[in-house]
Structure formats: structure tokens, C-alpha cells
C-alpha positions as CSV (number, residue, x, y, z in Angstrom):
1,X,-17.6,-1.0,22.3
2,X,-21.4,-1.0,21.3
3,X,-20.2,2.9,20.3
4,X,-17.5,2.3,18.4
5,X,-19.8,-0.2,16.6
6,X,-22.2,2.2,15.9
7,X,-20.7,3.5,12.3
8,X,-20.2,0.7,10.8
9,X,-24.0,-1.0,12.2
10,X,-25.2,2.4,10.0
11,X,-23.2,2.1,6.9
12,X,-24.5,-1.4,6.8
13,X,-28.0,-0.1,7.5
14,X,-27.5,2.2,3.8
15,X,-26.6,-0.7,1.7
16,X,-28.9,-0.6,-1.6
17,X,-29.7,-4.4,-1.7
18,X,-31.4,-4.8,-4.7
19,X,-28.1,-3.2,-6.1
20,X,-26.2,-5.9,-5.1
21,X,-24.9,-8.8,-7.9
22,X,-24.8,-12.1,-5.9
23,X,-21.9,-14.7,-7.5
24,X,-22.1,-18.2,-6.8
25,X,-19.7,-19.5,-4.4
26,X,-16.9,-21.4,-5.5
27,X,-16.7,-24.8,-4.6
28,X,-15.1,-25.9,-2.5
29,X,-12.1,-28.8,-3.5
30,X,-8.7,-30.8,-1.9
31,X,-6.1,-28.8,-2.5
32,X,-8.0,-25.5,-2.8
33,X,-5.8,-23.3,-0.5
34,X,-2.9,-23.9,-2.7
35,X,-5.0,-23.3,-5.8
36,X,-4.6,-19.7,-4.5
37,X,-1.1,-19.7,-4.4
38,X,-0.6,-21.3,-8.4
39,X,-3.2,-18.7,-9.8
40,X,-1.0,-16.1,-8.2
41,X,2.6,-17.8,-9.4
42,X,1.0,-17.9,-13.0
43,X,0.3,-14.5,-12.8
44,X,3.1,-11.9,-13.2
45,X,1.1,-8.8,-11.9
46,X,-0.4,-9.9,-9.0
47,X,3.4,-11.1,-8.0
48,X,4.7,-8.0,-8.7
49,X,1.8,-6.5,-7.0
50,X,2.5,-8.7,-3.5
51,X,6.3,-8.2,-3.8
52,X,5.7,-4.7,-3.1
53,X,2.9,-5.1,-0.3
54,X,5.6,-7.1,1.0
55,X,8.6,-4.1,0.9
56,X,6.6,-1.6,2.2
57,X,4.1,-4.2,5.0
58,X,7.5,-5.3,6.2
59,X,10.4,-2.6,6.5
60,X,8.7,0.7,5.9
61,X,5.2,0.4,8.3
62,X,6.8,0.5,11.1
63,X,5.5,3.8,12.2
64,X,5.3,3.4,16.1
65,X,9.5,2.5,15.8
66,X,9.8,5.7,13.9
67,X,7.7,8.1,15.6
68,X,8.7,7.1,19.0
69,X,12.8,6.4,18.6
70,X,12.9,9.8,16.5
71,X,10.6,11.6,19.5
72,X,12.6,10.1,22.2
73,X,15.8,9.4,21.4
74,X,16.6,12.5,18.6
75,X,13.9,15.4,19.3
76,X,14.0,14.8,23.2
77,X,10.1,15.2,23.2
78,X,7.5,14.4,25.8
79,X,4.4,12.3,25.4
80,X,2.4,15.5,24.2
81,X,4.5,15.8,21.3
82,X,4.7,12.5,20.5
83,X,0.7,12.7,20.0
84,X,1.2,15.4,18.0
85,X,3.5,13.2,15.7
86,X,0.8,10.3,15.4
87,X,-1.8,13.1,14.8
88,X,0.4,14.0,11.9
89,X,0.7,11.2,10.5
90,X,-3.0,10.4,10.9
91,X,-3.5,13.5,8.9
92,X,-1.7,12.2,6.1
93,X,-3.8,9.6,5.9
94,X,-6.9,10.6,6.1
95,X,-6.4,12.9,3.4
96,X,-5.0,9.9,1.2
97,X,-7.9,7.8,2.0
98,X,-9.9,10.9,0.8
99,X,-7.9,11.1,-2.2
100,X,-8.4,7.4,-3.3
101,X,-12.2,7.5,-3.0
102,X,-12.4,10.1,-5.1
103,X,-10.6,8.1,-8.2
104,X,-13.0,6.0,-10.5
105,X,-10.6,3.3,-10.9
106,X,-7.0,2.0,-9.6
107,X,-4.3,2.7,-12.4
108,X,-0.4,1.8,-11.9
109,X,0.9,5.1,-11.8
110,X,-0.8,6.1,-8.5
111,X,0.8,2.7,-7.3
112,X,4.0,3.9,-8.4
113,X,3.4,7.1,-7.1
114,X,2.5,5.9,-3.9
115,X,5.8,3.4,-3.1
116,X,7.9,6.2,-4.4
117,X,6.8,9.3,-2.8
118,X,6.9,6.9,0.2
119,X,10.4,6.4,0.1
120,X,10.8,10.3,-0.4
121,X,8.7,11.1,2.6
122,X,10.8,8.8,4.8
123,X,14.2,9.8,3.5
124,X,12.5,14.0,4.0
125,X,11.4,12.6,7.5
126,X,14.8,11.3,8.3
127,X,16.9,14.1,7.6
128,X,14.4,16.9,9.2
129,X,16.6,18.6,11.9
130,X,13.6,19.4,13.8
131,X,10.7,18.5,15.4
132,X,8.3,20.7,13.3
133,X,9.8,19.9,10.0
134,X,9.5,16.2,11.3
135,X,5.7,16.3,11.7
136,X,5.7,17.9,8.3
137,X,7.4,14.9,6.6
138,X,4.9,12.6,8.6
139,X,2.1,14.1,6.5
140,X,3.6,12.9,3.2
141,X,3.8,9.6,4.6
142,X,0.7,9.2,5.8
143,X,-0.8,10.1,2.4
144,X,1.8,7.7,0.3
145,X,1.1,5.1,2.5
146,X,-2.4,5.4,1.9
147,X,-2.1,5.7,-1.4
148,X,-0.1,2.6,-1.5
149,X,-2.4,0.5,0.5
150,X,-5.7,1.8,-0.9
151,X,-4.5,1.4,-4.6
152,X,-3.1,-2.0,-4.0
153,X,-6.1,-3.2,-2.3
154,X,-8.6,-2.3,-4.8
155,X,-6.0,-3.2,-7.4
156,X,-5.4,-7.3,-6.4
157,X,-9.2,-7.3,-5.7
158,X,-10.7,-6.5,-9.5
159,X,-7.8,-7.7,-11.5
160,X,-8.4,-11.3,-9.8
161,X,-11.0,-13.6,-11.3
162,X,-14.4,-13.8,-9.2
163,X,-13.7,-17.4,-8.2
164,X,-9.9,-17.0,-7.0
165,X,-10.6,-13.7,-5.3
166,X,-10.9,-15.0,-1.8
167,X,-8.2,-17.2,-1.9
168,X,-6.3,-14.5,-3.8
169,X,-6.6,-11.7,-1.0
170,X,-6.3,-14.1,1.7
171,X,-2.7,-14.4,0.7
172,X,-3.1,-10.4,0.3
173,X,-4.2,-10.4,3.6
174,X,-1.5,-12.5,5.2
175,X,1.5,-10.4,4.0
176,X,-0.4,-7.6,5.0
177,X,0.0,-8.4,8.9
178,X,2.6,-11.0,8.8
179,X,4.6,-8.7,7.1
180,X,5.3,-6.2,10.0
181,X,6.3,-8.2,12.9
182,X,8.8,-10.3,10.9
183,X,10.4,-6.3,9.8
184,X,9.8,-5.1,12.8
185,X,12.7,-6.8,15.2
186,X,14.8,-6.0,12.0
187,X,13.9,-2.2,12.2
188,X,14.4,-1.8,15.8
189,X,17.8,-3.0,15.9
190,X,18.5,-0.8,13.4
191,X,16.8,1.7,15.2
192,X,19.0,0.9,18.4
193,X,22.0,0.2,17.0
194,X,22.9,3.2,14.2
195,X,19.9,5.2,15.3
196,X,16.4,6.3,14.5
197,X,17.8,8.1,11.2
198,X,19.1,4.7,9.8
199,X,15.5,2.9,10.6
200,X,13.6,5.5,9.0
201,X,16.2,4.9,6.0
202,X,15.6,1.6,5.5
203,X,11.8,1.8,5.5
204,X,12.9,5.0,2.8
205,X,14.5,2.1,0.8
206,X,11.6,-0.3,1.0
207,X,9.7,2.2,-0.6
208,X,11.9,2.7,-3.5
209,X,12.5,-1.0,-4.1
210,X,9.0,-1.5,-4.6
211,X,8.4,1.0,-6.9
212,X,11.7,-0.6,-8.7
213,X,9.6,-3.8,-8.8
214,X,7.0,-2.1,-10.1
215,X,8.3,-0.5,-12.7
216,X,10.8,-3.8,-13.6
217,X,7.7,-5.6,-14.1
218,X,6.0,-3.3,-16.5
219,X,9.1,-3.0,-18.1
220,X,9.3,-6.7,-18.6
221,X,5.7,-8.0,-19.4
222,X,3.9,-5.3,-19.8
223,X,6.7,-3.2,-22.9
224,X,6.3,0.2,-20.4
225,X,6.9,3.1,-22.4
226,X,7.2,7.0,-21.2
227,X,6.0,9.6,-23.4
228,X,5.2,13.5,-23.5
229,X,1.8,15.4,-24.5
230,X,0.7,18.4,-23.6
231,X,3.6,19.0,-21.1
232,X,2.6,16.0,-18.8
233,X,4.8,12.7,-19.1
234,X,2.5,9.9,-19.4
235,X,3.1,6.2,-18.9
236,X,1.5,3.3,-21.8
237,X,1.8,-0.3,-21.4
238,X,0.8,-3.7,-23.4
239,X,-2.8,-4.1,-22.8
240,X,-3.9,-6.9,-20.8
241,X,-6.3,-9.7,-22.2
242,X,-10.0,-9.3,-21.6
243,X,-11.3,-11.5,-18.3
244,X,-14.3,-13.8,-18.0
245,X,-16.4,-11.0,-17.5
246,X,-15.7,-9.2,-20.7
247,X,-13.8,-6.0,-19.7
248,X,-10.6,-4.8,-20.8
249,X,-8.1,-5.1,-17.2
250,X,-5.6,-2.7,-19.2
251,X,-7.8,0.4,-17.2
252,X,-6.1,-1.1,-14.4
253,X,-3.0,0.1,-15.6
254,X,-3.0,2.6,-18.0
């Protein structure tokens, strides 16, 4: 354990503190806990933004009923190959979590990106005949779902007001691993019943639901609009209203 501690003691160690911006704390009131819940009801982003943690936390991260049913029960693998599966799909994200550090800020389109290619990677992963083509497919998940995660993360955490952001990512926080063991039963039955293929579909069609919400919402409140320069198809929304702290939250989403 004291090991395995040993990373984070040092990354802790390399903190510049004089860098730091201390923000007083907010204080604390009755009825503060569900203060957290009406900031987020009041604000159509951060809804949208938890709707689709919620699709994908619940029916599509369910990668030890995947990897395991579709090693088992379909490629008739051993407990070597199942490694190599999880390795895989570590792979995947590890490079997505590489990815995301290297972007300045969060934008919508890599949130998009993220629930859709996820729901690709899954339907790919369900339909490989092998097991090679299988651990392929993992990859690709491994880096959506990262994508997905990091971006939301980062996302809910500087589009939320200073004050509200504890409360806010509490909630965050709680459909992040609540999430997956209410989807989970759901998922294995499927899993048992029609087969591994038909689990990995319906965490395929989590993934595309949620970028549906996505793009519904931008459609809705924020006028989404798709144009073409240069060859590239770019996205442009309604700019949001500057925050408290004076900068324009319509780089979160451009």
C-alpha cells in the first residue's frame, strides 16, 4: 500500500503553492444539499451534461460483463486471454487520458465525439467474429470512454459557479458510481439471456442515446448549427452568458 501511495505522495510534493488561488468556502446553510440539486434543474447544460453520464455510467461501463461473457461464453478463451482483453482496453485508455491532457480546454464536440464513437466501438466490438478483431474494438472503447469521462469531468467542473461546484459534482459523483450497479443486473441478464452480443449492444445504444441528448440539447437552447470551411464540418452554437468571474463559458462549447 505505502507503494502504491508513493505517486501520488510525489505529485503532491510538485505542487507550486504560491500558484494556487484560495476561494472562500461557501457557507454553509439548511437546505444546502438540495441547493445542489435546484442550481442543476435550472440549468439546461449541466442536465444534459448528467443525462449522458448517466447513459453511458449505467448501461455501457460495464466492461468486466463484456470482456468476460464475450471471452468465455463466445471466444472460448482462457484466463490468459482474458488479460490480454483488459490490457486492451486499458490501452485504449491510457491513450485517451493522454489525448485529453493535451487539449487546453473541454469543447462539446469532443463530448459528442466521445458518446458516439463509444457506441460505434461497442457495436464494432459486438460484431467482431474473433478474438483478435475483439481486442481491436476494445481499444476504441477504451479511448471513447475516456474521452467521455475526462471531457465531462472537466466540463461540469468549470462551467459550475465556484460556490455550487462541490455540491454540483457531488451529484456528478453519485451517478458516476451509482450508476453502474443499478445497469449492471440489467446487462447481465441480457448478457445471459440473448447473449454477450446483445449486452455489448445495449451499452452500444447507451452511447448513441447520449450523444442524441447532447446534440437535442444544443439543438434546443443552444440554436446548434453545422457548417463547412476549409473541408472540415464545424459545429457553432448560441454563446453562453458571461459568469461571475468574467469569462465567456461559450469556449466550453464551441
Amino acid at each position: 500500500m505505502q507503494a502504491r501511495s508513493l505517486p501520488c505522495s510525489c505529485s503532491l510534493s510538485l505542487l507550486h503553492i504560491g500558484e494556487l488561488r484560495p476561494r472562500p468556502r461557501a457557507p454553509r446553510s439548511k437546505g444546502s444539499f438540495m441547493e445542489g440539486f435546484r442550481y442543476v434543474w435550472k440549468r439546461p447544460d449541466l442536465k444534459a451534461l448528467l443525462l449522458m453520464l448517466f447513459l453511458i455510467g449505467t448501461f455501457g461501463l460495464n466492461f468486466p460483463i463484456f470482456i468476460s461473457t464475450m471471452s468465455v461464453s463466445v471466444f472460448h478463451a482462457g484466463a490468459g486471454q482474458f488479460g490480454l482483453l483488459t490490457s486492451s482496453m486499458a490501452l485504449g485508455s491510457v491513450t485517451g487520458a493522454l489525448l485529453a491532457a493535451r487539449r487546453a480546454a473541454p469543447r462539446i464536440g469532443f463530448l459528442l465525439a466521445g458518446a458516439a464513437l463509444f457506441g460505434v466501438g461497442l457495436a464494432l466490438a459486438a460484431a467482431m467474429p474473433n478474438y483478435v478483431l475483439f481486442g481491436l474494438a476494445l481499444v476504441i472503447v477504451g479511448v471513447s470512454a475516456q474521452t467521455f469521462s475526462a471531457t465531462a469531468n472537466s466540463t461540469m467542473q468549470l462551467s459550475t459557479e465556484p460556490g455550487m461546484r462541490g455540491r454540483v459534482m457531488a451529484i456528478f459523483l453519485a451517478i458516476v458510481l451509482g450508476g453502474t450497479p443499478i445497469g449492471a443486473p440489467a446487462v447481465g441478464w441480457v448478457a445471459d439471456t440473448l447473449g454477450p452480443r446483445w449486452a455489448l449492444g445495449v451499452g452500444s445504444a447507451s452511447g448513441f442515446a447520449a450523444a442524441a441528448a447532447g446534440v437535442y440539447y444544443l439543438v434546443k437552447h443552444r440554436g446548434l448549427r453545422l457548417s463547412i470551411r476549409a473541408g472540415r464540418v464545424r459545429l457553432s452554437v448560441t454563446p453562453l452568458v458571461r459568469d461571475a468571474e468574467g469569462w465567456d463559458a461559450a469556449r466550453l462549447i464551441e
